[in-house]
Each structure stands twice: as structure tokens, then as C-alpha cells.
PLY file of the C-alpha trace (Angstrom):
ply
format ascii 1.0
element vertex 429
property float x
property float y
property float z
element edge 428
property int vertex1
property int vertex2
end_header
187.57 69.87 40.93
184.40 69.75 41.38
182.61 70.15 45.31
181.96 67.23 47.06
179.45 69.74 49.58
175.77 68.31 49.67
173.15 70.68 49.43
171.23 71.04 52.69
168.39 69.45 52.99
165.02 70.82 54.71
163.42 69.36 57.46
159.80 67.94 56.38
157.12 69.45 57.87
154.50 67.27 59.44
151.13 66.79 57.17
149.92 67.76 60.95
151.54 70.92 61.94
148.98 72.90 60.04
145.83 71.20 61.70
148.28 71.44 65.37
148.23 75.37 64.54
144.90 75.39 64.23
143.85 73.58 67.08
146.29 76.35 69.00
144.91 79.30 67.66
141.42 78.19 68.81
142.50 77.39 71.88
144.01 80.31 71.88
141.28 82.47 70.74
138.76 80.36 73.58
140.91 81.23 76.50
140.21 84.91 75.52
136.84 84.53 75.50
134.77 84.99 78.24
131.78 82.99 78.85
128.95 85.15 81.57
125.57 83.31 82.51
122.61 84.46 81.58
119.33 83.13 83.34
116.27 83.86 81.29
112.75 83.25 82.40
110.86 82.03 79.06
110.07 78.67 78.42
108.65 76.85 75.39
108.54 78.44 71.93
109.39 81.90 73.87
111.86 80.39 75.30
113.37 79.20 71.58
113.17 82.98 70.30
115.53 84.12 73.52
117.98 81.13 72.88
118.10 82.31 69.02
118.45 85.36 69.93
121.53 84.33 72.47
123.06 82.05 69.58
122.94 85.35 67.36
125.04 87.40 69.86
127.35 84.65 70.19
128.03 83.95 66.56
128.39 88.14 66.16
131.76 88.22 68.13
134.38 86.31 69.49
135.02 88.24 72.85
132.14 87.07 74.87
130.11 83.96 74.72
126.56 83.37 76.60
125.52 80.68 78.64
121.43 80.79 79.12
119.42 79.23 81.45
115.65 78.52 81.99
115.16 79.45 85.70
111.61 80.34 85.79
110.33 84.33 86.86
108.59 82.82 89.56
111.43 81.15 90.77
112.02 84.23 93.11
113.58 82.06 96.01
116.12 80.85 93.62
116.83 84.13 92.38
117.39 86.17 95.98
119.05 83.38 97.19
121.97 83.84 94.10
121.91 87.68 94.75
122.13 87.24 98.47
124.56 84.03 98.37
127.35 86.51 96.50
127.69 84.12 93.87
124.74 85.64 90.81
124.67 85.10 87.32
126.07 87.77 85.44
122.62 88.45 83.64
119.06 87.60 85.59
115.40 88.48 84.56
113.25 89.51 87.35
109.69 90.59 88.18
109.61 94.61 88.32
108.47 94.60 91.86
111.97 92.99 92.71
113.67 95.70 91.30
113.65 98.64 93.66
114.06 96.96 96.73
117.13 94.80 95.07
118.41 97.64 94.03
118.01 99.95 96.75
119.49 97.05 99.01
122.89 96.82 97.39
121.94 94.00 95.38
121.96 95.46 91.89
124.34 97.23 90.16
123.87 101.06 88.92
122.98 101.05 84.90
122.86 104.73 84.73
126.78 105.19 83.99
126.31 102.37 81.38
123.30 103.62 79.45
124.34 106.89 79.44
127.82 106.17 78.02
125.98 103.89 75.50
123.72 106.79 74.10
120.72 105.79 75.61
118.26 107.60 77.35
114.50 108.78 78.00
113.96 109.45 74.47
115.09 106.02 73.07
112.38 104.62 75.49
108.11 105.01 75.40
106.66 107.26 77.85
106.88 106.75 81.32
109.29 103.72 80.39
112.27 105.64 81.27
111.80 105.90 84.94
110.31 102.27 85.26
113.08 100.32 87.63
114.91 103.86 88.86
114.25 104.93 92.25
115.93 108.49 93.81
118.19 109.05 90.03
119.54 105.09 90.30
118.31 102.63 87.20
118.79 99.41 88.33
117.53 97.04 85.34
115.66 97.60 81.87
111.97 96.15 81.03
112.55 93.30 78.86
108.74 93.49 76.82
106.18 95.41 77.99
102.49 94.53 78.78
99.56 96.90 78.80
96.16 96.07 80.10
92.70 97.67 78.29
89.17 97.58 78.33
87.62 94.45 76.47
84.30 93.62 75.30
82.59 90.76 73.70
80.87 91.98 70.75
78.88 88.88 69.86
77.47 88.81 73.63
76.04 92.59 73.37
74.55 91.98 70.21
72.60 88.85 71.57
71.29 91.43 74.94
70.07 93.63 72.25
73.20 96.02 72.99
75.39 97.91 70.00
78.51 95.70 70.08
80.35 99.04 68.75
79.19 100.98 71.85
81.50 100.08 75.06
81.33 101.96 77.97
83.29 105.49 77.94
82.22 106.54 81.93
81.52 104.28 84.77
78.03 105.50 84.73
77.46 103.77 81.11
79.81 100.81 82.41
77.50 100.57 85.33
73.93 100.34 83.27
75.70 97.75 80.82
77.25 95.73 83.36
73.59 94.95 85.05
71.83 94.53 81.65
74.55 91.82 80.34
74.64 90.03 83.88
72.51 87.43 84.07
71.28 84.42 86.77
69.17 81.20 86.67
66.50 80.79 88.44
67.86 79.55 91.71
69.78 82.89 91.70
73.30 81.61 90.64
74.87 83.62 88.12
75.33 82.52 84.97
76.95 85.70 83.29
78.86 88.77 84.78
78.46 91.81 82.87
81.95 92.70 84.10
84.34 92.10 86.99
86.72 94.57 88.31
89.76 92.77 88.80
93.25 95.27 88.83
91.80 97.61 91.47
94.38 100.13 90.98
93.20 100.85 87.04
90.31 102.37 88.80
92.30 104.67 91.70
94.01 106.24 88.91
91.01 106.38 86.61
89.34 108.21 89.38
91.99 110.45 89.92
93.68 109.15 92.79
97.53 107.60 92.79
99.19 104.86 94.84
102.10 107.29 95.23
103.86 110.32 94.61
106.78 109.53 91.73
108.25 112.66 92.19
108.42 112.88 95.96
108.53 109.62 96.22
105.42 109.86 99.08
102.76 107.06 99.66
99.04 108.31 98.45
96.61 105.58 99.50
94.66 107.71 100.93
94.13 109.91 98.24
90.57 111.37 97.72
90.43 109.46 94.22
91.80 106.16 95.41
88.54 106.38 98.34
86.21 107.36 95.61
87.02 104.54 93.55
87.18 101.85 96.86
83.47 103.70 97.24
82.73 102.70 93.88
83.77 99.31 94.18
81.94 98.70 97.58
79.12 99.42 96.01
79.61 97.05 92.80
80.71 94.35 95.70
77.56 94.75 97.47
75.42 94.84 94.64
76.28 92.04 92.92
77.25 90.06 96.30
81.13 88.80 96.43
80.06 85.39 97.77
77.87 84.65 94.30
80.85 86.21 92.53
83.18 83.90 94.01
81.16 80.62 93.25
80.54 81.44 89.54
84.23 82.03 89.14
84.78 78.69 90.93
83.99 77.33 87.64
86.13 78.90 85.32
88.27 77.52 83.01
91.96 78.61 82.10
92.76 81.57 80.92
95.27 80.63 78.22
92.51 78.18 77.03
89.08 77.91 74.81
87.44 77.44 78.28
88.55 81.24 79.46
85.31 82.55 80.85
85.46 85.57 78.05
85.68 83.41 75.23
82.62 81.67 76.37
80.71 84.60 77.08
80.54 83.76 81.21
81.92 87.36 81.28
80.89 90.21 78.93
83.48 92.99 79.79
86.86 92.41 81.14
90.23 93.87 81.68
92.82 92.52 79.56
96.34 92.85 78.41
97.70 93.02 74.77
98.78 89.27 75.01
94.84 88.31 74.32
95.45 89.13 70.09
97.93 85.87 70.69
95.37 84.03 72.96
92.34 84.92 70.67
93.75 83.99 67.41
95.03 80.68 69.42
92.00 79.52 71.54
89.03 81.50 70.70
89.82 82.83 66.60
85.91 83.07 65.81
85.98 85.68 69.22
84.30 88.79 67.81
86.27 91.41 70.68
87.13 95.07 70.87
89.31 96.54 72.93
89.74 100.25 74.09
90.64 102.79 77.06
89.03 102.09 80.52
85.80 104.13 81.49
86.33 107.02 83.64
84.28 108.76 86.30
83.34 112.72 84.93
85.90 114.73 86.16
88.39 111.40 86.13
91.10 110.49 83.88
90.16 108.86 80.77
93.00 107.40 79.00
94.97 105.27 82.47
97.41 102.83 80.99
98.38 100.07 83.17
101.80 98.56 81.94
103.42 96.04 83.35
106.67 93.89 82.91
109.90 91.45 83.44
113.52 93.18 84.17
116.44 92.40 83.05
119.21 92.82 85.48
122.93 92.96 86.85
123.58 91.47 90.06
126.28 93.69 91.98
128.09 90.91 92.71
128.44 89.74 88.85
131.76 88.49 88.05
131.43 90.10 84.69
129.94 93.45 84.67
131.21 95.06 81.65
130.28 92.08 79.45
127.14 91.09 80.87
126.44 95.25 80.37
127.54 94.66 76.61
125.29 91.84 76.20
122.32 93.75 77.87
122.79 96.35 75.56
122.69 94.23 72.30
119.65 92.62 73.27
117.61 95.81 74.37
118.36 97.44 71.44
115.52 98.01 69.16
116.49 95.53 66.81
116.25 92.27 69.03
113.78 94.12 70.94
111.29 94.43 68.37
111.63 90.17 67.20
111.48 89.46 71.08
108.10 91.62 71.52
106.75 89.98 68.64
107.65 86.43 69.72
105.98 86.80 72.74
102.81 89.59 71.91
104.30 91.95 74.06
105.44 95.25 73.06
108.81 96.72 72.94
109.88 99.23 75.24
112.15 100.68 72.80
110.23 103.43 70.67
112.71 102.89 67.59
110.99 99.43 68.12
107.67 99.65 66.92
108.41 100.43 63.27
111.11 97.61 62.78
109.41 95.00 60.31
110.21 92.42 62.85
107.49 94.20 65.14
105.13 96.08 62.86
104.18 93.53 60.94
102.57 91.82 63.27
100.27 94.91 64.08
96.53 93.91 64.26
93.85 96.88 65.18
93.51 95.55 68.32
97.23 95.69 69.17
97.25 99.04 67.70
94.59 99.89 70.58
97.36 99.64 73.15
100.48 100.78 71.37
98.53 103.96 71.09
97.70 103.68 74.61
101.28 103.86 75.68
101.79 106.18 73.27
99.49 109.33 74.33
97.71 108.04 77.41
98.17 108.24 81.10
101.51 105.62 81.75
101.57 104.05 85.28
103.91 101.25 86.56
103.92 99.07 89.83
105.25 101.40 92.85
108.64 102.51 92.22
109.88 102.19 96.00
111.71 99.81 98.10
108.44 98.51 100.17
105.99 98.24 96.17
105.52 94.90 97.35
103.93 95.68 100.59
101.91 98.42 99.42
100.27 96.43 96.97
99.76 93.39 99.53
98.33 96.27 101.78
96.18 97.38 98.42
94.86 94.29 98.48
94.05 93.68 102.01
92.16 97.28 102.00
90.53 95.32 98.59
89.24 92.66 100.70
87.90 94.13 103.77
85.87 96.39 101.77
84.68 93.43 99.31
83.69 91.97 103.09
81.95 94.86 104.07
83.73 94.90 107.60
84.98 98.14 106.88
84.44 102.04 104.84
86.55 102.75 101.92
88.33 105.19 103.52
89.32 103.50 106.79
90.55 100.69 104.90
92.86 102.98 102.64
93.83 104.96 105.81
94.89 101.70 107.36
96.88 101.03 104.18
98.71 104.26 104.24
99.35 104.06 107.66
101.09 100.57 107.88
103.21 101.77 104.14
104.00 104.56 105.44
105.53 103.27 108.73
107.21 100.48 106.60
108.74 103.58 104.61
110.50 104.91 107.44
112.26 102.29 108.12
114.54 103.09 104.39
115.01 106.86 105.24
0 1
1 2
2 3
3 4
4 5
5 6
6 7
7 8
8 9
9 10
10 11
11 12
12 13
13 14
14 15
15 16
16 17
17 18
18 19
19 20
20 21
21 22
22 23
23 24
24 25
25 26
26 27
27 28
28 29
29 30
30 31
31 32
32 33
33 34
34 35
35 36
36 37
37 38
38 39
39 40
40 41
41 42
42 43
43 44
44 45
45 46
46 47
47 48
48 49
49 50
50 51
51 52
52 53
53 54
54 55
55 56
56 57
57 58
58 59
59 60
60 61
61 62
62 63
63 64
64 65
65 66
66 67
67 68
68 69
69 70
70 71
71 72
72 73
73 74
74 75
75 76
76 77
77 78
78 79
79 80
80 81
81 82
82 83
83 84
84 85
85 86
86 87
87 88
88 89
89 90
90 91
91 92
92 93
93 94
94 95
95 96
96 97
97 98
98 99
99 100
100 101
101 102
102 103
103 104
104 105
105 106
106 107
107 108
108 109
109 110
110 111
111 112
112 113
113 114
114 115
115 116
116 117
117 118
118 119
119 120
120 121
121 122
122 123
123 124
124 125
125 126
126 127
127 128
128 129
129 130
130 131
131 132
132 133
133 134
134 135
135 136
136 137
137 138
138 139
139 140
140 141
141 142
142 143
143 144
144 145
145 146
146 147
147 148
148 149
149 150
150 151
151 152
152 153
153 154
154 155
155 156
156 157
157 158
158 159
159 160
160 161
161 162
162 163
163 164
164 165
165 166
166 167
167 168
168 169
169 170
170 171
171 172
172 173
173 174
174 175
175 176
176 177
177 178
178 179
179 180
180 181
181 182
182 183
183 184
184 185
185 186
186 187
187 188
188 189
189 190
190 191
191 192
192 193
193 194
194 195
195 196
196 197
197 198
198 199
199 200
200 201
201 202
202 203
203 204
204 205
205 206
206 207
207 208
208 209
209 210
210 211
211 212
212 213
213 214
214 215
215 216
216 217
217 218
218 219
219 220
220 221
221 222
222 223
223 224
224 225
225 226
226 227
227 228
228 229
229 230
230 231
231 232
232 233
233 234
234 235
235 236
236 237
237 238
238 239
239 240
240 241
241 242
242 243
243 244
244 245
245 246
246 247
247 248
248 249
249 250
250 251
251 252
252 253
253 254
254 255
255 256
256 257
257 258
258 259
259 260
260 261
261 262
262 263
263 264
264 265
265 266
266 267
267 268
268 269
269 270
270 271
271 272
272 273
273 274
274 275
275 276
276 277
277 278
278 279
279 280
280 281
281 282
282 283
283 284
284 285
285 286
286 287
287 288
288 289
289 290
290 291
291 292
292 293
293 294
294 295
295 296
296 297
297 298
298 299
299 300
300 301
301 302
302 303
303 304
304 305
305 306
306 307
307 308
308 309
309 310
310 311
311 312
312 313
313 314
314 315
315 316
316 317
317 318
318 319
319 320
320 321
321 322
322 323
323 324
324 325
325 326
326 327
327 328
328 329
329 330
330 331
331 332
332 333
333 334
334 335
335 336
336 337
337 338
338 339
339 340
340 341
341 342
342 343
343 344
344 345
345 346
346 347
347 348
348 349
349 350
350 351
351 352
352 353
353 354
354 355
355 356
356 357
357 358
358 359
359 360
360 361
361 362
362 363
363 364
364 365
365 366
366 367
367 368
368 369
369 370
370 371
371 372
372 373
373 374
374 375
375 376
376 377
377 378
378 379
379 380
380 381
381 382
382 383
383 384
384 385
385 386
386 387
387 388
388 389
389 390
390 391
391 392
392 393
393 394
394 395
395 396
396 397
397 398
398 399
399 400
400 401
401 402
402 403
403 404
404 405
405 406
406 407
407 408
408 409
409 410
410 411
411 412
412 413
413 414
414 415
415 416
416 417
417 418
418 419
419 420
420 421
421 422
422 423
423 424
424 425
425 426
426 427
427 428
């Protein structure tokens, strides 16, 4: 007889159980992810090259995802008022003076742990790099692109004086004789061209030996024979050429990141300027016929100072994700991103790895060449690696302006400096 059993039927699966599945793994998969903020200081096309940068981390892995946002470096209210508040991003760019003190003060976290368990070290970084943002063994951020300022000269304008525009000045004695042949006044006595115009005073304490500070004991130096030679110097440039007039002619500059900046034009023969002017040349002045080399030194002085300066990326101490804000740092200050990020901006990377990755080199012109090879084999100095930087520059500057006044010597102004940097000091020991 035959069986009168059905055969049991399956239950049929929804046409939407597969795209329900899917819809829980990603869910899934997003509630493992975790998403740190990231505030970045680069606006306009700069700012694009950071945010493609940012999208290319995120789309590498699934673990962590970044959230960037614009808040301006100059924004520094903003930013100490996070750190301070307890409540940071996880990432934050910051000027380098901010780092030491930040730092120092509890602010920052400690990358040295980090770094080191990463493989990286002095020798992944240019000279004098390394120790940029450490104070007493502790690094508390990493330079995101470096500048480096040089010597500049317009060509074109020393071959109109009658000058070889392949001979710049290589001691301040030559820079000296060439700055009062190329400036020049009207009639009435109002200048109408300034051979040159000293503007980063501390290129020329270093150049004449002198330092602002000690980086290995850490000691304040502003009173260093070299620094008061070179304040000498500059009294007498101030004197001779009359700060008042100086100030009235540069009344009517235009802006610097513009065809109206004074060396374009020729207002200014000689100047100090960093490697972003191959970007600003080609962009506002590309007929500019310019060289660019090492600053002049006294006899006796140092002849190849390199001034570098630069942004820092950092970890608040308060971050509420450390480790992957650390992981994040570390992808994008490795030599690969650091090289596109350089070249997006002119700057250089700090990474020495860097500077042969196509992204970088290819950009290369002889003049940027100039300073790589600065940084490379010359003398490397940074801002002042101590919690008060900030003040001892301000005081720098103040010692810069009573002696551009005339109200005071060179060396009483510097020993005022020391004295009020070095009582500030002892306030941190």
C-alpha cells in the first residue's frame, strides 16, 4: 500500500533575507569601527591634498575611520581651550612653539614609546629633525612639512646696478657694500629700493656664532658674545639706513603671496626667504629671474645656518583614542604620504626616505634643491625647544626693537633679555 506521508516542505526564504544580512553585517562591521577626530590646519587646495590623503587611510582599513576638520593653525585659542577643557580631538596640528610648553604641561601625550615601538627614530628623520618637539628625552608631536628659509637675490635688479647677478653676497662685509649700492631714494630722500632688509634676527645670532640657547643643557644664551655681535651689526644697519624711512617704504608694500610682493617688483633686492617662494614665483612673479643660496656670514662666523621652521602634529593627553589616533599619525608621517603632502604644499618632508619618493622628487627645481641641501649638510636650528620659546622670542624681539630705537646698546638689551628668560625659566625647575 502505498504511503499516504507528504514530503516536507521547506520554508521559503524571503527574496530579502540576503539584503537583511547584509545590512547586519555592516552594521555590524560599523559598530567595530572607531571613528577619532582629526583637526587639520590647511585650507584650500592644501587643504584638498590632506582630505585625500584622510579618504586614503580610511578606504585602507576597516578598523578606524577619520573625521577631519579645518580649524585654522592660528586658531590657537580654540585649540588650548580643547586641550585645557579635557575634551581634545584625538589628532590636532599645532604651531611648534606650542609644543614644549603643551607638552611639558601635561597636555600632550609622550610619542617616544610609540615611535620607538613603530621602528622609527633619528635616522628615519633629516638632521636636527629628530629632536624638534622633544624637550628633557620626551617627544611630544612630529613636524608635519618642513620650511627652510635662505638667502635670495633678484638677479634682473643687480644686472640693471651694473652688479654680476651670479655674485651674491658670501660675508656680511660683501652683503654690506651691495646692500648700499642696490638701495636707492628719490630726491626728497624717500626710499624707493632697499638693497636688503634683515628681517628673522635670529639667522644672524647664529650666523655670527652666537645661539638663543643651549640644546643640550637646556640653558638660555641671549647673551652670548655672537648674539651681541650680530645686535651690533644690526644697530648699525638700523642707524644707517634710519628705521623710520624703513618703516614708511614698507608701508607700501603689497602682499606677499601676490605679484605686488615688494621682491617681485624689485622694491627689495636681497631678502630672506623660505622654500615656499619656487610655488609663489612660478604663481605670481614666473618671469622672476631669482637665486637663492646660504646666508652671508661674518669671518670667523658660521656659514651654512639653516633656519627651519614648521606645523606639529599632535596627541592631546586627554584623547579618547590614543592608540588609533597614534596609528593614524604614523600612516600619514610615513615617507610615503609625507613626500605627496610636502609636494602639495612646497614644503619639504621631514622624513629623509622622503625626498627620493617620485611623489616628492619630481617636483625638484634648482632652487628647491638649494635648501634640501641646506638641511642636508648645513647648520639645522629650530624655534627654542623649552617650555617659555614663546617668551624668549617675544623678549628677542623686544631687545630687536629697542636697539632698532636706539634707546639702548646691543648688549644691555640682550642682557635684559636673558635676564627676564631666565627668571621665567625658574619658575619650570
Amino acid at each position: 500500500m502505498p504511503s499516504t506521508s507528504r514530503p516536507t516542505r521547506r520554508p521559503r526564504r524571503s527574496r530579502f533575507a540576503g539584503a537583511w544580512l547584509a545590512l547586519l553585517l555592516l552594521a555590524s562591521a560599523a559598530s567595530a569601527q572607531t571613528e577619532i577626530t582629526f583637526w587639520q590646519a590647511w585650507g584650500g587646495s592644501e587643504g584638498q591634498a590632506m582630505q585625500a590623503l584622510v579618504d586614503e587611510f580610511n578606504a585602507s582599513q576597516s578598523e578606524v575611520r577619520v573625521r577631519s576638520s579645518f580649524v585654522p593653525i592660528g586658531d590657537g585659542e580654540r585649540i588650548l581651550a580643547s586641550l585645557a577643557g579635557g575634551a581634545p580631538a584625538d589628532l590636532v596640528t599645532v604651531w611648534d612653539w606650542m609644543v614644549v610648553p603643551l607638552g611639558y604641561g601635561g597636555a600632550l601625550a609622550d610619542l617616544t614609546a610609540d615611535l620607538s615601538a613603530a621602528g622609527v627614530g633619528q635616522d628615519d628623520y633629516l638632521p636636527g629633525i629628530w629632536e624638534y618637539g622633544t624637550y628633557q628625552g620626551a617627544k611630544y608631536g612630529v613636524p608635519t612639512t618642513i620650511n627652510v628659509y635662505a638667502f635670495m637675490w633678484n638677479k634682473d635688479v643687480f644686472a640693471a646696478a651694473g652688479l654680476d647677478p651670479e655674485a651674491p653676497p658670501r660675508t656680511i662685509a660683501e652683503l654690506d657694500v651691495l646692500t648700499e649700492q642696490l638701495t636707492t631714494v628719490d630726491p626728497r630722500g624717500n626710499m624707493r629700493r632697499l638693497g636688503f632688509y634683515p628681517n628673522v634676527t635670529a639667522i644672524y645670532c647664529y650666523a655670527f656664532g652666537g645661539q638663543l640657547y643651549d640644546p643640550t643643557t637646556l640653558e638660555v644664551t641671549l647673551d652670548h658674545p655672537g648674539n651681541v655681535a650680530a645686535f651690533e651689526w644690526l644697530a648699525a644697519y638700523y642707524k644707517k639706513y634710519d628705521i623710520a624711512k624703513i618703516r614708511r617704504f614698507q608701508a607700501g608694500w603689497g602682499d606677499m603671496a601676490s605679484p605686488f610682493n615688494p621682491f617681485y617688483r624689485g622694491q627689495i633686492a636681497m631678502q630672506e626667504g623660505g622654500q615656499w617662494e619656487v610655488a609663489f614665483t612660478r604663481e605670481y612673479a614666473p618671469d622672476l629671474n631669482w637665486g637663492v643660496t646660504t646666508f652671508p656670514a661674518p669671518e670667523g662666523g658660521r656659514t651654512d645656518v639653516t633656519p627651519v621652521q614648521s606645523s606639529f602634529w599632535v596627541i592631546p593627553a586627554q584623547a579618547t583614542h590614543k592608540a588609533e589616533a597614534t596609528r593614524f599619525l604614523l600612516w600619514l608621517s610615513a615617507p610615503e604620504q609625507s613626500a605627496r603632502f610636502a609636494a602639495a604644499l612646497a614644503n619639504i618632508p621631514p622624513r629623509r626616505d622622503a625626498l627620493a619618493m617620485p611623489a616628492f622628487a619630481d617636483t625638484i627645481t634648482p632652487q628647491m634643491q638649494t635648501y634640501i641641501d641646506m638641511l642636508l649638510t648645513g647648520y639645522v636650528y629650530t624655534p627654542p625647544g623649552l617650555p617659555v620659546g614663546l617668551y624668549l622670542s617675544d623678549q628677542l624681539n623686544q631687545a630687536l626693537a629697542a636697539v632698532q630705537d636706539g634707546t639702548v646698546s646691543a648688549r644691555e638689551a640682550l642682557e635684559t633679555a636673558q635676564r627676564n628668560v631666565q627668571r621665567e625659566l625658574e619658575k619650570y625647575r
